[in-house]
C-alpha positions, -999 to +999 in steps of 0.1 A: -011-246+835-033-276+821-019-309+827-008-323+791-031-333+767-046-368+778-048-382+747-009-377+736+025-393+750+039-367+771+069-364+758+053-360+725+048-333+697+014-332+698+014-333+740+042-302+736+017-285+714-007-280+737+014-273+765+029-242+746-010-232+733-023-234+766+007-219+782-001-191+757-036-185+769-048-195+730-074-212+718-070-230+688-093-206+665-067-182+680-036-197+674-049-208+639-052-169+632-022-160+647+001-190+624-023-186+595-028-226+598-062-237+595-086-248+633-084-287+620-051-285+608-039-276+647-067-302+660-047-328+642-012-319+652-024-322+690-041-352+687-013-367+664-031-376+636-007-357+614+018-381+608+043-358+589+036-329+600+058-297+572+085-280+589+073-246+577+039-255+593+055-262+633+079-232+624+049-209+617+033-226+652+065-222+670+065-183+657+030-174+667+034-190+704+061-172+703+090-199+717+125-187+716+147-201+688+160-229+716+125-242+725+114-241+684+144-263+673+133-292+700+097-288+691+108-300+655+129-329+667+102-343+695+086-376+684+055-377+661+025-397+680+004-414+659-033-432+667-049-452+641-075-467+667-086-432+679-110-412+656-113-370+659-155-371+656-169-337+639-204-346+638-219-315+645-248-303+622-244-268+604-249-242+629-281-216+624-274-185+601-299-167+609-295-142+646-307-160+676-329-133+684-338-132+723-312-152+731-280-138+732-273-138+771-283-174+776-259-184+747-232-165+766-238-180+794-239-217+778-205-211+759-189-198+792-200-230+808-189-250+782-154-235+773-143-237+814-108-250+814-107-273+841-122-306+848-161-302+852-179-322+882-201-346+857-229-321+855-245-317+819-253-285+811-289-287+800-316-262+778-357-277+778-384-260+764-419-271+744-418-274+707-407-252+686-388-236+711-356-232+697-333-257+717-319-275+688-307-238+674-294-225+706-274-256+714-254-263+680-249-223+676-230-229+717-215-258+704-202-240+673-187-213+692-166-237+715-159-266+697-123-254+695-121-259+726-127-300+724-099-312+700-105-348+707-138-340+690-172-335+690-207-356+689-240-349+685-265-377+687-305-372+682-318-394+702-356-394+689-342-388+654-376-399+634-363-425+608-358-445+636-370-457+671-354-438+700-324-442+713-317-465+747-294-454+771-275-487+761-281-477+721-263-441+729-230-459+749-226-478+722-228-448+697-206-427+716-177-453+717-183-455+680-176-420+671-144-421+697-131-450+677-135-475+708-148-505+680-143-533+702-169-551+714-178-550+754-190-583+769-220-568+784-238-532+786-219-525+821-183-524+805-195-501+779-205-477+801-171-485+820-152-481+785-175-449+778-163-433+818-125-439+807-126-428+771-143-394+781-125-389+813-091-391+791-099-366+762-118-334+756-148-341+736-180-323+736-211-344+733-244-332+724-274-347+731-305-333+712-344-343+715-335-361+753-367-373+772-354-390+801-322-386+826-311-420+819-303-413+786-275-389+797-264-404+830-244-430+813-219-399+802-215-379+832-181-385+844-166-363+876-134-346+869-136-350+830-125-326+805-153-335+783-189-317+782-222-329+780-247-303+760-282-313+758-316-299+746-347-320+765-381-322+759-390-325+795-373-310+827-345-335+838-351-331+874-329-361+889-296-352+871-267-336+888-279-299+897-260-275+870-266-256+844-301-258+836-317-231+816-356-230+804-365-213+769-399-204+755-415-181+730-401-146+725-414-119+735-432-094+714-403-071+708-378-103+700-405-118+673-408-084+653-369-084+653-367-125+640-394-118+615-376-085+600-343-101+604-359-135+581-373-111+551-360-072+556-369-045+582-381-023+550-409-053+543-417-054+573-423-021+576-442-018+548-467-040+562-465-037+598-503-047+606-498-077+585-468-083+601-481-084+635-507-105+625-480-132+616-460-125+647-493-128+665-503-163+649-466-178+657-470-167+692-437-158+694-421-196+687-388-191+669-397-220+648-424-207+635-412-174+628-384-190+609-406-209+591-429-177+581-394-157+573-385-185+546-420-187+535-418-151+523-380-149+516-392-178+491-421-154+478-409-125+474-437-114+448-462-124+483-469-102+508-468-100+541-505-103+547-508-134+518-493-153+550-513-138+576-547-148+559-533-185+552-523-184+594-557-167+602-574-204+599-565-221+633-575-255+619-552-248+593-523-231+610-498-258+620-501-272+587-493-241+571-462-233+589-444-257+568-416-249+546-396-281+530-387-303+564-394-279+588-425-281+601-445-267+634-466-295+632-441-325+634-420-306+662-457-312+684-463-348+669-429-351+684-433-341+719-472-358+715-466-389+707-438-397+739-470-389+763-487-417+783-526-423+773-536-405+808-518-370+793-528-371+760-568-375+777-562-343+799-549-322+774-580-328+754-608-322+780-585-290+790-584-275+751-619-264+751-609-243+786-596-220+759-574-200+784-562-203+821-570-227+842-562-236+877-569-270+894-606-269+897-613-273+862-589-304+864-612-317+889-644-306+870-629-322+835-606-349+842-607-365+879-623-359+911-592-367+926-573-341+943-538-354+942-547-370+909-549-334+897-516-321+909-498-352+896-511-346+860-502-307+865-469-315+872-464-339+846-478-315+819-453-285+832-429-311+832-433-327+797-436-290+783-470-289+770-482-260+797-472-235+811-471-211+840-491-178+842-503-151+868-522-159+897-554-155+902-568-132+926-570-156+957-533-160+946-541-196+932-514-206+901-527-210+871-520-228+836-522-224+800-513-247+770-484-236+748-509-224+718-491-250+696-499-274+714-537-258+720-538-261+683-523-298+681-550-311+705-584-291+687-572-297+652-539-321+646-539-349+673-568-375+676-573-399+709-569-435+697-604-440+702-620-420+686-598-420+655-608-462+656-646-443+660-638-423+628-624-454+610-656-473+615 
């Protein structure tokens, strides 16, 4: 059996509650559908922020856990815990409608990892990709599907949200202990981390970090033997935290983007038009952002067809701009990843974009630096940050690289090198 809930008085109605839930094997979403009480109304009654809770609502609990009589009559006379300091964050934002196409065995295997019982060992369980990936979909549909299993709550945070400067590691501690009601102010930024360790190693809370770029900005919430999670979609590969579950995503394959495109507007459209429709599958080289985007486009247009779209996409200098539908937009998932990339980067993916395809490391040495190690650094980094990617070898067996194509298109026709846009502005 779990030990009692951390964040009640053990000898406490809402501490008994989840003794006799988890005792029953019973989430809450199950236990709501077995009492006919609603997910939040149970949250509250196990974290004791129901006051007074009804007598017909702990006899309809006490039913469906199925207590005897004896155990149901002490279960309404236990004390009522209350907590007016401590807050029950649900800060998670809406959770994708549409079919994760392509990725329904990785989101099994993220809400397994999530939804373990027992204390975790302080390793985050992480999904990277390049823009337009996905991550931000994947991760709230996982934390959707488990937040029942958090009742002291559940925070997502954006850490590059783009209103705003990015978020410090500092910046996040003080956010977290925020949502989780801790208000009081610590004297420096080492006791709010300290604060942060013993709020999350006390409760269940699932914490979400989206748009991360560096390790430090989760570190500060890793905690051995917690009951809370850490659920993060990076930008880059977070190689110096814990090892655990780490996944990589990328574009879909061929298959996968017919089925997101015919999911987004109707398999009959699509098959009305199935060139046209492979030209738009083609020209979102398989993103699921773009797709999504193209799906709305039409959904919105019904009286369009399929190859109205493909002509707009057809125009590479055009393309990013294009896939565009209200705030979504291919173009400003790039700027995003872009504009976090030191001067030396940015200079190597433009004297790599006119390589048009593979390369390997001689052309780095041919286009951007003589230097051998020089080379493999800025590889590294670009696989790293990603903006390349991995493809066959060649036939000496030698790896070699390709830009994401959204990011191909970014550098030829969306992103300018500071100076020559100052050239341009003379």
């Amino acid at each position: 059996m779990s030990p009692p809930h951390a964040a009640a008085a053990p000898d406490s109605l809402a501490a008994a509650l989840v003794r006799a839930r988890e005792a029953a094997c019973l989430t809450q979403g199950e236990l709501a559908e077995k009492s006919g009480l609603s997910v939040r109304a149970i949250r509250n009654l196990e974290t004791g922020h129901t006051a007074r809770p009804r007598k017909q609502s702990l006899l309809l609990l006490a039913e469906a856990l199925g207590l005897p009589s004896r155990e149901a009559g002490r279960l309404l006379r236990l004390p009522r815990t209350e907590h007016p300091d401590m807050s029950v964050p649900a800060e998670l934002p809406a959770a994708p409608r549409h079919r994760l196409v392509g990725r329904q065995s990785l989101l099994a295997d993220l809400t397994t990892r999530l939804a373990r019982p027992e204390p975790g060992p302080g390793r985050p369980a992480v999904v990277v990709g390049p823009p337009g990936a996905g991550k931000t979909s994947l991760v709230l549909r996982a934390a959707h599907e488990v937040r029942d299993r958090f009742p002291d709550g559940q925070i997502y945070v954006d850490l590059h949200p783009t209103s705003s400067l990015p978020f410090t590691s500092d910046v996040l501690v003080r956010r977290v202990l925020r949502s989780l009601g801790v208000t009081a102010a610590a004297e420096n930024p080492e006791e709010a981390r300290a604060r942060l360790r013993d709020a999350l190693s006390r409760r269940r809370v699932l914490v979400v970090l989206d748009n991360v770029d560096s390790e430090a900005q989760v570190r500060p919430l890793l905690v051995d033997d917690a009951r809370s999670a850490v659920l993060v979609a990076a930008r880059r590969e977070l190689s110096a935290l814990p090892d655990g579950f780490h996944r990589r995503i990328g574009a879909l394959d061929r298959p996968d983007a017919h089925r997101m495109l015919a999911d987004l507007v109707g398999t009959a459209r699509v098959r009305a038009e199935r060139p046209a429709a492979q030209r738009v599958v083609e020209a979102c080289a398989g993103l699921p952002l773009a797709l999504h985007i193209a799906g709305l486009w039409l959904s919105a247009r019904p009286h369009r067809s399929l190859g109205d779209l493909a002509d707009r996409l057809a125009d590479e200098s055009e393309r990013l701009r294009s896939l565009r539908v209200g705030d979504l937009s291919l173009h400003t998932s790039v700027t995003a990843y872009y504009r976090l990339l030191p001067p030396p980067l940015r200079t190597s993916l433009h004297q790599l974009e006119p390589v048009g395809g593979d390369f390997g490391i001689d052309q780095l040495l041919s286009r951007v630096t003589p230097s051998h190690r020089l080379a493999v650094d800025l590889l590294e980094d670009l696989l790293h940050r990603q903006m390349i990617h991995t493809g066959e070898p060649d036939r000496n067996g030698q790896i070699r690289y390709r830009l994401y194509d959204a990011v191909r298109l970014y550098v030829a026709h969306g992103a300018v090198l500071p100076r020559a846009r100052h050239l341009h502005c003379l």
